[in-house]
C-alpha positions as CSV (number, residue, x, y, z in Angstrom):
1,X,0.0,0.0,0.0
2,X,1.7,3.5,-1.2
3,X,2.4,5.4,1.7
4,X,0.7,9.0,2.2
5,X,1.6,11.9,4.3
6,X,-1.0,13.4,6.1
7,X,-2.8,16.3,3.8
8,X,-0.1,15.1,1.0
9,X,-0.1,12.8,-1.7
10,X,1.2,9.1,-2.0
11,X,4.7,8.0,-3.1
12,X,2.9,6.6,-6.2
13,X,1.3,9.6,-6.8
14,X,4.0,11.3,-6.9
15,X,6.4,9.1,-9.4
16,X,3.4,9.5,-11.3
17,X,3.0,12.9,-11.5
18,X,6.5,13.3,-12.0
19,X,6.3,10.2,-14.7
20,X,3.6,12.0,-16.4
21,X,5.7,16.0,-16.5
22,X,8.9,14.4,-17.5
23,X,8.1,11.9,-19.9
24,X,4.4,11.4,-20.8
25,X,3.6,15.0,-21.7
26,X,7.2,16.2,-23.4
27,X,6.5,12.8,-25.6
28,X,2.8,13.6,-26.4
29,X,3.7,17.3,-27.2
30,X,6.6,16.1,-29.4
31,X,4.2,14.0,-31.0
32,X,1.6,16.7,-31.9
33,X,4.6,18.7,-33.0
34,X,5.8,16.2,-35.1
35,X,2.0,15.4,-36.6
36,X,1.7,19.1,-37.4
37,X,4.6,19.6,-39.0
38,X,4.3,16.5,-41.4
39,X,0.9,18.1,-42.2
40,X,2.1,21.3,-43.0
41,X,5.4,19.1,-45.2
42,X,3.1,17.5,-46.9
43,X,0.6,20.8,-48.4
44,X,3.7,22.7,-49.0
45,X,4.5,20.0,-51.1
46,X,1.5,19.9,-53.1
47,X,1.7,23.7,-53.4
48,X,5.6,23.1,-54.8
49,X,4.1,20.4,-57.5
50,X,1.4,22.8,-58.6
51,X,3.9,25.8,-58.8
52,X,6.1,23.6,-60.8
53,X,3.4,22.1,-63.2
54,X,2.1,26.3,-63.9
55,X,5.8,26.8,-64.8
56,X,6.1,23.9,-67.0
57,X,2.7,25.1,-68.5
58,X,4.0,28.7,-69.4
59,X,7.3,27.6,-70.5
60,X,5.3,24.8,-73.5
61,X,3.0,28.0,-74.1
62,X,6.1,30.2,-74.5
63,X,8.1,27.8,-76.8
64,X,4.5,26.9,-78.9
65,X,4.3,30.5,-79.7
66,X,8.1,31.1,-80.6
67,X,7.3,27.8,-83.0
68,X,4.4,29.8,-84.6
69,X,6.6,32.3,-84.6
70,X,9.4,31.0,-86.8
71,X,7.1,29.5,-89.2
72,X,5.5,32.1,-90.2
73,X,9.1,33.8,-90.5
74,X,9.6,35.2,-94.3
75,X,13.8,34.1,-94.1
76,X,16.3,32.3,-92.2
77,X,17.6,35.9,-90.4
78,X,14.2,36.1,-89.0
79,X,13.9,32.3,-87.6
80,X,17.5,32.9,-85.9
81,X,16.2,36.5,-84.7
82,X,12.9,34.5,-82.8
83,X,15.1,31.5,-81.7
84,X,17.8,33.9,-80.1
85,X,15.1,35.9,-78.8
86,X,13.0,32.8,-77.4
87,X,16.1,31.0,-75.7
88,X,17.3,34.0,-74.1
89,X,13.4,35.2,-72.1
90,X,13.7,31.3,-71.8
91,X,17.0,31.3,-69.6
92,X,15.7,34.6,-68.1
93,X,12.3,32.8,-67.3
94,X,14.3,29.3,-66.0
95,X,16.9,31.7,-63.5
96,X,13.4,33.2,-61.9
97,X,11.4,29.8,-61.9
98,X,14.5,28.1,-60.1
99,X,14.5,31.4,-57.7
100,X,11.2,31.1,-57.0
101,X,10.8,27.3,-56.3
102,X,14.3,27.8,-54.2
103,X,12.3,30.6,-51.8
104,X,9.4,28.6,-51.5
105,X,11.5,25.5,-50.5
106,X,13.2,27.4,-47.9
107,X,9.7,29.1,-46.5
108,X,7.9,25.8,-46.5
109,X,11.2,24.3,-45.2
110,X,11.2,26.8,-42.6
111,X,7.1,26.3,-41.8
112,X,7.6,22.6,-41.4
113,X,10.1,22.7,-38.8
114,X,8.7,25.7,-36.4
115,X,6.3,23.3,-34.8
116,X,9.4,21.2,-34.1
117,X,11.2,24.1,-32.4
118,X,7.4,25.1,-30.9
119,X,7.3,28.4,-32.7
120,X,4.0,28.6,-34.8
């Protein structure tokens, strides 16, 4: 039988409560923490897919029209003049597709772990 003090609470009582502080409730918040944050991993995710399939979506648009483009060109001076012009807004368009799916990254990145750290 656990032993009490008078007006106090039993030995067992106490492990526990102390049982329950030290281990049960760190583990359970670590646990929501770690639930949340796999949530929030997850729809950043499916955000970065989406971003990535508008890109790819402009960039078949883009190259479509510089096709069009050259087609209807009356000379060979005037394909090269479309093709120069339609790789170089196409490496312009890459650098700031890459930038932007890089600052997302690190945002969501960034998002996913502040439930870990216990920042919201």
């Amino acid at each position: 039988m656990a032993t009490k003090k008078s007006g106090g609470k039993s030995t067992a009582d106490k492990v526990k409560d102390a049982i329950n502080e030290k281990v049960v409730e760190p583990a359970r918040k670590a646990g929501e923490a770690m639930r949340e944050s796999g949530a929030k991993a997850a729809k950043n995710g499916a955000t970065i897919s989406t971003r990535l399939i508008d890109q790819a979506e402009v960039n078949a648009k883009e190259a479509f029209a510089a096709m069009r483009a050259a087609a209807g060109a009356k000379d060979l001076t005037e394909v090269m003049k479309i093709q120069g012009d339609y790789l170089r807004d196409q490496g312009a368009r890459a650098m700031h597709q890459a930038r932007e799916i890089s600052e997302l990254i690190v945002q969501f990145g960034k998002e996913a772990v502040a439930p870990l750290k216990g920042k919201d």
